[in-house]
Each structure stands twice: as structure tokens, then as C-alpha cells.
PDB file of N, H, CA, C and O in Angstrom:
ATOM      1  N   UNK A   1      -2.676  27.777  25.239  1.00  0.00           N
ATOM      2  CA  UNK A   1      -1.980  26.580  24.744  1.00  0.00           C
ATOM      3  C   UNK A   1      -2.994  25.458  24.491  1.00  0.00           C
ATOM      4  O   UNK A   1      -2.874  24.693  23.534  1.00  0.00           O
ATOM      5  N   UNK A   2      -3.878  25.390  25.272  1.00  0.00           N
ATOM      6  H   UNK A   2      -3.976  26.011  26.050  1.00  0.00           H
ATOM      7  CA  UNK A   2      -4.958  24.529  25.331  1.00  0.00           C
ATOM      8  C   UNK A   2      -6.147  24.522  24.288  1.00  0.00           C
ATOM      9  O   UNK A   2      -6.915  23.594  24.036  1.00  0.00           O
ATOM     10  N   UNK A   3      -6.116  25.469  23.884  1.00  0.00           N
ATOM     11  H   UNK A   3      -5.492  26.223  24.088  1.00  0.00           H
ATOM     12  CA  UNK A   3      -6.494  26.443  22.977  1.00  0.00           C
ATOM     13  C   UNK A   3      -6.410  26.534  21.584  1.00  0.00           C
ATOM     14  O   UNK A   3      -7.343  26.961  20.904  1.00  0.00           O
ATOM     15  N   UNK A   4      -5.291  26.139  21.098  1.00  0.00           N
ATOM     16  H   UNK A   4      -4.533  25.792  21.650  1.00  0.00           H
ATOM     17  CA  UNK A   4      -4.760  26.120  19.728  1.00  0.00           C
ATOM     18  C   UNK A   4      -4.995  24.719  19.540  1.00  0.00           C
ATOM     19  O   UNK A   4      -5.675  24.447  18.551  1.00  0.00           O
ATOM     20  N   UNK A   5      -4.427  23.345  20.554  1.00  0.00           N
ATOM     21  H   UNK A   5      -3.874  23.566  21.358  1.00  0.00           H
ATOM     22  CA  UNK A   5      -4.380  22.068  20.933  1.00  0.00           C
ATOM     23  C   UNK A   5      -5.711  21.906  20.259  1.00  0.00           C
ATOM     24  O   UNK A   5      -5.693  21.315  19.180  1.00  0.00           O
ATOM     25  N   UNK A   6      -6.562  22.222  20.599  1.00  0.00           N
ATOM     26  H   UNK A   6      -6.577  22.703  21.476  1.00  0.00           H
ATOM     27  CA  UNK A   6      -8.451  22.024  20.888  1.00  0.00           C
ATOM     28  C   UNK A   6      -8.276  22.322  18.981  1.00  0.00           C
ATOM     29  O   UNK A   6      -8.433  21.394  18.189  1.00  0.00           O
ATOM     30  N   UNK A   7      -8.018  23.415  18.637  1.00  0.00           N
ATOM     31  H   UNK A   7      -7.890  24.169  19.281  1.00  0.00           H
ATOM     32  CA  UNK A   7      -8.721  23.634  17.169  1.00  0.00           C
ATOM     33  C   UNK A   7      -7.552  22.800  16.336  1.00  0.00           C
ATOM     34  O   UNK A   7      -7.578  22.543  15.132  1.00  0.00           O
ATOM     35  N   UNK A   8      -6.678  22.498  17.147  1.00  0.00           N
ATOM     36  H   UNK A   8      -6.657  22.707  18.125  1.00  0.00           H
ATOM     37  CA  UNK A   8      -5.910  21.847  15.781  1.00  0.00           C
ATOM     38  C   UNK A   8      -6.461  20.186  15.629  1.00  0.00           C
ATOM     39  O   UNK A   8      -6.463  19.596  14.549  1.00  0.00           O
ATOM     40  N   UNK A   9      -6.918  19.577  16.925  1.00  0.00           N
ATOM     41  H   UNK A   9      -6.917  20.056  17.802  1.00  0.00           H
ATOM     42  CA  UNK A   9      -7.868  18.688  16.868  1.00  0.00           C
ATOM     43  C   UNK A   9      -9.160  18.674  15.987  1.00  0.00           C
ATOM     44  O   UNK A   9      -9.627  17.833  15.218  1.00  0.00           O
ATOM     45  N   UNK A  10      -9.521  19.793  16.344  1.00  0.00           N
ATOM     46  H   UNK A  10      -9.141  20.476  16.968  1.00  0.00           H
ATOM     47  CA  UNK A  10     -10.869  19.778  15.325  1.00  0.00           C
ATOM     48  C   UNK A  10     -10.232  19.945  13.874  1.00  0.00           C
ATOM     49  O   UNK A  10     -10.728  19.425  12.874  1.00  0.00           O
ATOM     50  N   UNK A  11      -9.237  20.621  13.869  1.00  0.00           N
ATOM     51  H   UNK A  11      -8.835  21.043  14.682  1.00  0.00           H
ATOM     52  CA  UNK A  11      -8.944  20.735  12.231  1.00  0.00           C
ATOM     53  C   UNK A  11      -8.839  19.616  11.576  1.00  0.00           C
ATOM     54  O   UNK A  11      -9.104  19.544  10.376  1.00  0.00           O
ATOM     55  N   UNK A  12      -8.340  18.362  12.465  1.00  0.00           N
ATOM     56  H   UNK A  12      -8.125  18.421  13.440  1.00  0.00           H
ATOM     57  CA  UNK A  12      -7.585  17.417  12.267  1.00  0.00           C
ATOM     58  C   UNK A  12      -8.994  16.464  11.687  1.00  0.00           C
ATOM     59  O   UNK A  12      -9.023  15.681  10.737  1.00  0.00           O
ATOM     60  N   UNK A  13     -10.056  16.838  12.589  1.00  0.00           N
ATOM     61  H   UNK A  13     -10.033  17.474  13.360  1.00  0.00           H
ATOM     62  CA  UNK A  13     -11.295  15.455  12.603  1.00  0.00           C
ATOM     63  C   UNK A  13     -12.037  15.994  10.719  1.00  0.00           C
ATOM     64  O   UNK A  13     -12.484  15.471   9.698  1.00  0.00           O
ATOM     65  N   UNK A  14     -11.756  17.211  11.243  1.00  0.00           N
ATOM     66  H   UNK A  14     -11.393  17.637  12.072  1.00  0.00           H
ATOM     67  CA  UNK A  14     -12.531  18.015   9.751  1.00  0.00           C
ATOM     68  C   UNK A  14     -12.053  17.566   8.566  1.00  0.00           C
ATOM     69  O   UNK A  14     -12.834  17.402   7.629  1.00  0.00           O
ATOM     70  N   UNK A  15     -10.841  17.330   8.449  1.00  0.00           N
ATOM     71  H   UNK A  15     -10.206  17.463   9.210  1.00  0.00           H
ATOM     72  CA  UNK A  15     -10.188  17.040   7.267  1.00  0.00           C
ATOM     73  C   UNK A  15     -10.274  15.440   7.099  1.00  0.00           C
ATOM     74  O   UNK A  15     -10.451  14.881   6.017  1.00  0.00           O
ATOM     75  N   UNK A  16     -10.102  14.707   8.498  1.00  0.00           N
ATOM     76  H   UNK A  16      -9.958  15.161   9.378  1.00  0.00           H
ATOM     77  CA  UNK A  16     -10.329  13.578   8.143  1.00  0.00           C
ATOM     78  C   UNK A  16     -11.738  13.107   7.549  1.00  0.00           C
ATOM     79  O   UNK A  16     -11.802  12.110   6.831  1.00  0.00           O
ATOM     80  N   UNK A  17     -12.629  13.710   7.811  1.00  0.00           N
ATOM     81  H   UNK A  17     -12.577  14.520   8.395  1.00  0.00           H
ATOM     82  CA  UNK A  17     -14.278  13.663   7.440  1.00  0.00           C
ATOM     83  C   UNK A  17     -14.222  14.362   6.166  1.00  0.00           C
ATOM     84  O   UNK A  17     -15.215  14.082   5.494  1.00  0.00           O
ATOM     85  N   UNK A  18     -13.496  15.099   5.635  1.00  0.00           N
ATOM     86  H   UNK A  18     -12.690  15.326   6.181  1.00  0.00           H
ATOM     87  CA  UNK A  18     -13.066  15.549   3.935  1.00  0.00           C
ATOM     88  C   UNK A  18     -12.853  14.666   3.491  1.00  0.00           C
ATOM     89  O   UNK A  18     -13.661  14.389   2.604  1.00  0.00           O
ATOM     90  N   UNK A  19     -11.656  13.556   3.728  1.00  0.00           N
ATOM     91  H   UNK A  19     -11.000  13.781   4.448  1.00  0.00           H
ATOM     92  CA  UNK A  19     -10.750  12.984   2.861  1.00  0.00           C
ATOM     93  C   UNK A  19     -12.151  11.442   3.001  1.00  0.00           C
ATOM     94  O   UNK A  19     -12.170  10.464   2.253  1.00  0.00           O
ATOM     95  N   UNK A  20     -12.819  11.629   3.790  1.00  0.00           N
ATOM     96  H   UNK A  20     -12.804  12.423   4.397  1.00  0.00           H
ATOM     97  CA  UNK A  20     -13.808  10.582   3.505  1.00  0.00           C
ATOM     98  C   UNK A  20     -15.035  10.587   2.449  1.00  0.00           C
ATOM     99  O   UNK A  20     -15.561   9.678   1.806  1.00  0.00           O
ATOM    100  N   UNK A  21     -15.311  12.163   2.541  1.00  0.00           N
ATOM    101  H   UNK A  21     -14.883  12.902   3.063  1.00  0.00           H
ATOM    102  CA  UNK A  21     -15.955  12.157   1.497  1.00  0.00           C
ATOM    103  C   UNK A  21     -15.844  12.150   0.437  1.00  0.00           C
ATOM    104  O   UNK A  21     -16.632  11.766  -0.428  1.00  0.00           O
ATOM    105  N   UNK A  22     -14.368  12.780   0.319  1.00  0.00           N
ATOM    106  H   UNK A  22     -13.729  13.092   1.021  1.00  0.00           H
ATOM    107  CA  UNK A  22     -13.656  12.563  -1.176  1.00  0.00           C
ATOM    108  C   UNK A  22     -13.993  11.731  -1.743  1.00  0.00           C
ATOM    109  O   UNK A  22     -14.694  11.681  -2.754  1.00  0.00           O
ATOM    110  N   UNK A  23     -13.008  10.121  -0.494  1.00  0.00           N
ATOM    111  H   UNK A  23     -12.438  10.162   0.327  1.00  0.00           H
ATOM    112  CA  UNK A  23     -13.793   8.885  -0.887  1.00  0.00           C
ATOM    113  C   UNK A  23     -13.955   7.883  -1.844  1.00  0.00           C
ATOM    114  O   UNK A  23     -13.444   7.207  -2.737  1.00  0.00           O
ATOM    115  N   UNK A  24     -15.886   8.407  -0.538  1.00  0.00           N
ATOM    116  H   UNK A  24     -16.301   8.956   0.188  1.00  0.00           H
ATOM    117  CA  UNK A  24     -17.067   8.394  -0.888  1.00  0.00           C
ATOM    118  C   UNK A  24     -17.561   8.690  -2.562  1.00  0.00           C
ATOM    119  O   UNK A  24     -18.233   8.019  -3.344  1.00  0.00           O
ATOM    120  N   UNK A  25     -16.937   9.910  -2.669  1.00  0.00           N
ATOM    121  H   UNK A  25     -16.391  10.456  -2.034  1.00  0.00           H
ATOM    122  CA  UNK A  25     -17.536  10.803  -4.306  1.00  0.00           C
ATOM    123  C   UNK A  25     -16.883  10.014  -5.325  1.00  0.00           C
ATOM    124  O   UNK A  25     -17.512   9.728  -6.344  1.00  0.00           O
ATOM    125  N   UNK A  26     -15.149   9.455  -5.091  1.00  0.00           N
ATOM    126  H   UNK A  26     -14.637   9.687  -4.264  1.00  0.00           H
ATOM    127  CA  UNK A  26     -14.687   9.214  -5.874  1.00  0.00           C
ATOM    128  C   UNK A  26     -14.547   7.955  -6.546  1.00  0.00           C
ATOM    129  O   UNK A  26     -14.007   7.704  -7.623  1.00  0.00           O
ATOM    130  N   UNK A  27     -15.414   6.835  -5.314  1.00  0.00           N
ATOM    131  H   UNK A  27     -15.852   7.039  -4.439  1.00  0.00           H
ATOM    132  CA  UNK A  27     -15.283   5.665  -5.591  1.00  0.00           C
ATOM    133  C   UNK A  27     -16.976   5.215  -6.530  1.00  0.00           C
ATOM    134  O   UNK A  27     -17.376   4.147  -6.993  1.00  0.00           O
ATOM    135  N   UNK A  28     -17.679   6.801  -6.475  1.00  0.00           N
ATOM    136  H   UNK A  28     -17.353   7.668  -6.098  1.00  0.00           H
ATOM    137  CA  UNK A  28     -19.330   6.385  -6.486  1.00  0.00           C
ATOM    138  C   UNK A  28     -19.296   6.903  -8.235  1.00  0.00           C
ATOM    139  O   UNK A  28     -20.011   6.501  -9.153  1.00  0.00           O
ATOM    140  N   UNK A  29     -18.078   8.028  -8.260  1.00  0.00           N
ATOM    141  H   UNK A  29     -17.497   8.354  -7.514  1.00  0.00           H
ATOM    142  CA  UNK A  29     -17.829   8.658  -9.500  1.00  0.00           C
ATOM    143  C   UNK A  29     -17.220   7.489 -10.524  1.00  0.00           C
ATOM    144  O   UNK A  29     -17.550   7.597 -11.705  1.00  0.00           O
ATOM    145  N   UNK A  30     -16.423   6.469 -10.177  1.00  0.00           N
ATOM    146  H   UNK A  30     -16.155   6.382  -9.218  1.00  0.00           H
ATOM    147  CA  UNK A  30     -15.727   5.942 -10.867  1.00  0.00           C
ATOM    148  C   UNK A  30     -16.903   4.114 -11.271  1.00  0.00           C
ATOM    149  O   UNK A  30     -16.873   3.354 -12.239  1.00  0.00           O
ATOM    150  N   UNK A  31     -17.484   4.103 -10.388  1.00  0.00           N
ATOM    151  H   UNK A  31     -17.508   4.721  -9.602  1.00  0.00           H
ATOM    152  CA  UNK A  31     -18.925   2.914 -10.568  1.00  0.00           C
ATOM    153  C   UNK A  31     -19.875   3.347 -11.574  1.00  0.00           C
ATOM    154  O   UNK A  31     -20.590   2.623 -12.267  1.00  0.00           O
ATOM    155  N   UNK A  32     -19.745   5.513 -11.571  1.00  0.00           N
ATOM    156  H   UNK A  32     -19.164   6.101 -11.008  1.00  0.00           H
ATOM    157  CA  UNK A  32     -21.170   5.468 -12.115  1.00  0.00           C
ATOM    158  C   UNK A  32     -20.276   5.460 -13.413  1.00  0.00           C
ATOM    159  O   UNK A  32     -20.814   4.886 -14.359  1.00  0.00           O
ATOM    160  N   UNK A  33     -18.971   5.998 -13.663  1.00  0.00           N
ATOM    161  H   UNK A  33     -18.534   6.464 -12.894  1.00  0.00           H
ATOM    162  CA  UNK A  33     -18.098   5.853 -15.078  1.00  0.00           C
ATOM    163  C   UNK A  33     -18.081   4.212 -15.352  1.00  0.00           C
ATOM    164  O   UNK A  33     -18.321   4.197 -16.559  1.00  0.00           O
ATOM    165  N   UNK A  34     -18.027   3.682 -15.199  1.00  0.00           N
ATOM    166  H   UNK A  34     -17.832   3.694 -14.218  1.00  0.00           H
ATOM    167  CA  UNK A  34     -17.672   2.198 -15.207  1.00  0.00           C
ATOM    168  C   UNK A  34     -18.911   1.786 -16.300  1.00  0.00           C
ATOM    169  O   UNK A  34     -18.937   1.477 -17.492  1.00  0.00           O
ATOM    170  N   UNK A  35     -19.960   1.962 -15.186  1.00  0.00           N
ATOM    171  H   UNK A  35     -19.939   2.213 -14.218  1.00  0.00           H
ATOM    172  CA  UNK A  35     -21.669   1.191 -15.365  1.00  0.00           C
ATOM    173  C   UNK A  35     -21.658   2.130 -16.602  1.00  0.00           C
ATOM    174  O   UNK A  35     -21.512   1.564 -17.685  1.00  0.00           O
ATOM    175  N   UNK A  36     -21.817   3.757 -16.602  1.00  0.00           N
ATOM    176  H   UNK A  36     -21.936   4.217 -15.722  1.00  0.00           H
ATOM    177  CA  UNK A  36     -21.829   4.495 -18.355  1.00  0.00           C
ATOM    178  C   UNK A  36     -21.269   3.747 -19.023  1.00  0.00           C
ATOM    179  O   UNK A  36     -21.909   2.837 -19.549  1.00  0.00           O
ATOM    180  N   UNK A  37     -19.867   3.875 -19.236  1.00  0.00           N
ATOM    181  H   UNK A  37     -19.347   4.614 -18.809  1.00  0.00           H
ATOM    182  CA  UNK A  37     -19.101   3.529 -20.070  1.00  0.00           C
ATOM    183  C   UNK A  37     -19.757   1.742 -20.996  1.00  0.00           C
ATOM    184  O   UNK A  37     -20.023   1.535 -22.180  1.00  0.00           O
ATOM    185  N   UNK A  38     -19.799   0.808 -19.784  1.00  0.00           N
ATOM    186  H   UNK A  38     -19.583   0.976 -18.822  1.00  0.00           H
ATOM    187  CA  UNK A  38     -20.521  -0.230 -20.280  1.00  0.00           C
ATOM    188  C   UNK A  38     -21.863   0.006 -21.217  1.00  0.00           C
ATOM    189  O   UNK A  38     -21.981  -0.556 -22.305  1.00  0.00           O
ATOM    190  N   UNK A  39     -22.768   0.817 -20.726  1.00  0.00           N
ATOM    191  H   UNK A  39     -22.673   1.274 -19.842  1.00  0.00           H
ATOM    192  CA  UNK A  39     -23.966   1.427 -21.373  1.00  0.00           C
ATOM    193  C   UNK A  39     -23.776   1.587 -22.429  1.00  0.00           C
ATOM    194  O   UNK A  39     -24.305   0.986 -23.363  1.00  0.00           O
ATOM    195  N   UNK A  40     -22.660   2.771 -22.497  1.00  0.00           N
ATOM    196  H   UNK A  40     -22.230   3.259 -21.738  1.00  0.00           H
ATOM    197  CA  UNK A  40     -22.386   3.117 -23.772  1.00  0.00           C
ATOM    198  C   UNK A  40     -21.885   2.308 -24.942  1.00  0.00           C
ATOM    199  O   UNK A  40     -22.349   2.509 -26.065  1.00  0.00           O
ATOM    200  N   UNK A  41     -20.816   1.263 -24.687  1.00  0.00           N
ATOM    201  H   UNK A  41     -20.439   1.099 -23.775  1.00  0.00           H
ATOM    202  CA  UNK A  41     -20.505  -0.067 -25.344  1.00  0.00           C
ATOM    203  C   UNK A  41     -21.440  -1.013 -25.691  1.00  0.00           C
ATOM    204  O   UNK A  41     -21.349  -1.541 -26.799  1.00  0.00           O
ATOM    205  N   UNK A  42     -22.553  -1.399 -24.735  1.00  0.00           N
ATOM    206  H   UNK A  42     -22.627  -0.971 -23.835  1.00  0.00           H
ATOM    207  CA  UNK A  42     -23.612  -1.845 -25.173  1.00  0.00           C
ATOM    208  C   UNK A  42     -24.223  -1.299 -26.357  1.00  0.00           C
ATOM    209  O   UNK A  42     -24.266  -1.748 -27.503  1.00  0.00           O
ATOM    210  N   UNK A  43     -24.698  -0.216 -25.845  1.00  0.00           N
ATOM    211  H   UNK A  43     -24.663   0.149 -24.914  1.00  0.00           H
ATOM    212  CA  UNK A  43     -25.499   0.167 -27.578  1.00  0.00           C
ATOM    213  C   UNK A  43     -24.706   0.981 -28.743  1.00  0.00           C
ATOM    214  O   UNK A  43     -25.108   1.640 -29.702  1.00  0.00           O
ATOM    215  N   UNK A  44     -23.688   0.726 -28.360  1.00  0.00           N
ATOM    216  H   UNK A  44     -23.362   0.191 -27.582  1.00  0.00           H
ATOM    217  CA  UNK A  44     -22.942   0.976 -29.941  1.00  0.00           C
ATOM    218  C   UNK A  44     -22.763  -0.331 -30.563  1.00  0.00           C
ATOM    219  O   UNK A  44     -22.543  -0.516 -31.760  1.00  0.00           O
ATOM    220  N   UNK A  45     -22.917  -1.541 -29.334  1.00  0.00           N
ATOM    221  H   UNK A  45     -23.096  -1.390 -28.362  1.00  0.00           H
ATOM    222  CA  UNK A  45     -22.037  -2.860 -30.724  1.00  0.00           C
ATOM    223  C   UNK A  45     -23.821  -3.539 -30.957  1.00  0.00           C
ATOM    224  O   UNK A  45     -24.034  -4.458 -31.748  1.00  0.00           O
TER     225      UNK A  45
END
């Protein structure tokens, strides 16, 4: 019983340390789209 308790904890920390990196990726993905996108507007006008 103690047993299952223990890994469903760890399952629990694991996923929370996923959903951080997600994030992490998704907020770094959407800065580096941002900063391109500007780039790209720059030297077209």
C-alpha cells in the first residue's frame, strides 16, 4: 500500500517537472516567434 502511495508521488513530482518544462519551451518558443517574426517585418518594409 505504501508502495503504490510512494510511486504515485513520484509520478506526481515527474509530471509536475514536465508541465514545467513545457513551460519553459513554450514561453522561450513563442519570444523566439515574436523577436523572428519582428526580424522578418523589419526587412521586408
Amino acid at each position: 500500500m505504501t508502495n503504490s502511495g510512494h510511486s504515485n508521488t513520484k509520478r506526481s513530482f515527474w509530471f509536475s517537472q514536465v508541465q514545467k518544462q513545457i513551460f519553459v519551451i513554450s514561453v522561450a518558443l513563442k519570444t523566439l516567434l515574436h523577436y523572428h517574426a519582428e526580424t522578418i517585418v523589419s526587412f521586408t518594409t
